[in-house]
N, C-alpha and C positions, 0 to 999 in steps of 0.2 A: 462332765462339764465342770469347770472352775469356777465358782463363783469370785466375783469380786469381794465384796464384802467381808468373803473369808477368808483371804489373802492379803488384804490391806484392813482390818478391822479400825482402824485410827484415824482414816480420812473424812470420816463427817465429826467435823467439830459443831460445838457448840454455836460459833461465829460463821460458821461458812465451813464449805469444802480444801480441805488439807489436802493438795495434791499428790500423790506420791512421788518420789524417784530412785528409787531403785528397782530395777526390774528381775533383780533375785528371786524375792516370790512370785513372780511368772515362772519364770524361768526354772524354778526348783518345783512347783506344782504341777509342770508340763512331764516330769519324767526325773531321772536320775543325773543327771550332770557327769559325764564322765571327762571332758576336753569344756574349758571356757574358755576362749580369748578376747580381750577388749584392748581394740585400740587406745593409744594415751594420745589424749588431747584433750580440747575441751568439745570438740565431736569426733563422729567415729561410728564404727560397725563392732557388731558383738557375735560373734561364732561358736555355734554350740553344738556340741555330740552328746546326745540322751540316750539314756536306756530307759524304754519304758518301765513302767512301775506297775501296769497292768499285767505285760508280758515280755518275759525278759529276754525271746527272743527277739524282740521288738529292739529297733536302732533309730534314732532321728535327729536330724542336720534343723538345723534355724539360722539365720542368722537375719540381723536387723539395725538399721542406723538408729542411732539419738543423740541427742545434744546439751549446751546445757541450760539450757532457761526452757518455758512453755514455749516461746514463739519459736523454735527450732527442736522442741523433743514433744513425742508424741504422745508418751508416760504423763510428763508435768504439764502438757495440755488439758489433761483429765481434769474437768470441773464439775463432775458428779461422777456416784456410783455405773448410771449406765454410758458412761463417754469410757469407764474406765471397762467395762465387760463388753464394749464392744472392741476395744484393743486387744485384750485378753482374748474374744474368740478367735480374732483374726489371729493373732497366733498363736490359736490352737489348730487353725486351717493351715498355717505356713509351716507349719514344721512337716521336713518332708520324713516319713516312718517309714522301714521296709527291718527285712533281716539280715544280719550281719553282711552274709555274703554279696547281695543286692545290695543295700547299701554302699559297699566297698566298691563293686563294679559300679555304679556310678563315678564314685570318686574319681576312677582310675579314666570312666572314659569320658568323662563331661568338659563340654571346651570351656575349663576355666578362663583362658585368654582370650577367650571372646565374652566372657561375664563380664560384669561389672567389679565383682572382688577380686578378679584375678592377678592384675599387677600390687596387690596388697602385701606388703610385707610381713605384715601380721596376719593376713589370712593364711600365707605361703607356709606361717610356722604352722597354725591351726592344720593345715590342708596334712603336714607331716605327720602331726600326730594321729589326728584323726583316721590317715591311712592305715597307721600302724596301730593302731588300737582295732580295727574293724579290720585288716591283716590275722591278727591276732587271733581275734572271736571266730573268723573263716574258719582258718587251720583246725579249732578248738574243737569246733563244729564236727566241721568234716573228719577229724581224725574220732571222733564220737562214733560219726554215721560208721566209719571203717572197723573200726574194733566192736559196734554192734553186730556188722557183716560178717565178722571174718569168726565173733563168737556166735553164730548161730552153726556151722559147723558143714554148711549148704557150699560153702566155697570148694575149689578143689587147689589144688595146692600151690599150682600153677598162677589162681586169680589170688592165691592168699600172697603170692609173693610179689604179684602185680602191684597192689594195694598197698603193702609194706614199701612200693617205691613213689609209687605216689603221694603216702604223705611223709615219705621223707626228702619229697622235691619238696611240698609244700613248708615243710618247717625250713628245708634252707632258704624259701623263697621267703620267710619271714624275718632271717636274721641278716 
């Protein structure tokens, strides 16, 4: 669990509640930040790829609007500790977590053009990288699991050379 208090340590002043707004340290205590993208404006959506930091087979997508004053951001809404840990839970609830591989099939087969980010231009760039970053980790993966297989010595020669073409569809399907 993330506490507030220790990721914003500065927001109860003396005079009152020092709101925050940046949601870096969310977002960098949720996991490892591998993909960020933020919209420019003065609102907008923020798109992220984490690697857990518990477990590094662990992948997780978030993303979330803000703005920029309290009465349109949700962050500088925050007028105590607990307005601010109950944003923080919820997205510690939103982030969606799977493994590489599962993660990526989602990407590949989720109707982004029926989401709400989907005609984003900025999501569209995120959407690329993200694919090829968890592309990546797939391959990484699976070309692990097959040279664990093919070194245990149980294959026969036939399934070693099966194997050896499978992930070399997969690496062409990565570049």
């Amino acid at each position: 669990m993330i506490i507030a208090e220790v990721i914003y340590p500065n927001c109860n002043k003396q005079y009152g509640f020092d709101e925050p707004w940046d949601y870096t340290p969310i977002i960098e205590a949720l996991g490892h930040p591998l993909i960020r993208t933020d919209e420019d404006g003065y609102c907008g959506d923020t798109f992220v790829l984490l690697r857990s930091k518990e477990n590094e087979n662990l992948y997780g997508y978030l993303t979330f609007g803000w703005g920029s004053c309290s009465g349109c951001d949700e962050l500088q809404a925050c007028n105590s500790y607990a307005e601010l840990q109950e944003l923080i839970d919820r997205f510690e609830n939103d982030v969606k977590w799977d493994t590489a591989p599962n993660l990526y099939k989602y990407f590949l087969t989720h109707d982004w053009n029926g989401d709400w980010v989907g005609h984003s231009s900025t999501f569209k760039e995120f959407y690329s990288q993200a694919v090829r970053e968890l592309q990546k980790e797939t391959i990484s993966l699976l070309s692990g699991h097959i040279t664990n297989i093919a070194g245990s010595g149980a294959l026969t020669l036939d399934e070693m050379v099966e194997l050896e073409a499978i992930e070399g569809a997969l690496i062409a399907a990565c570049v």
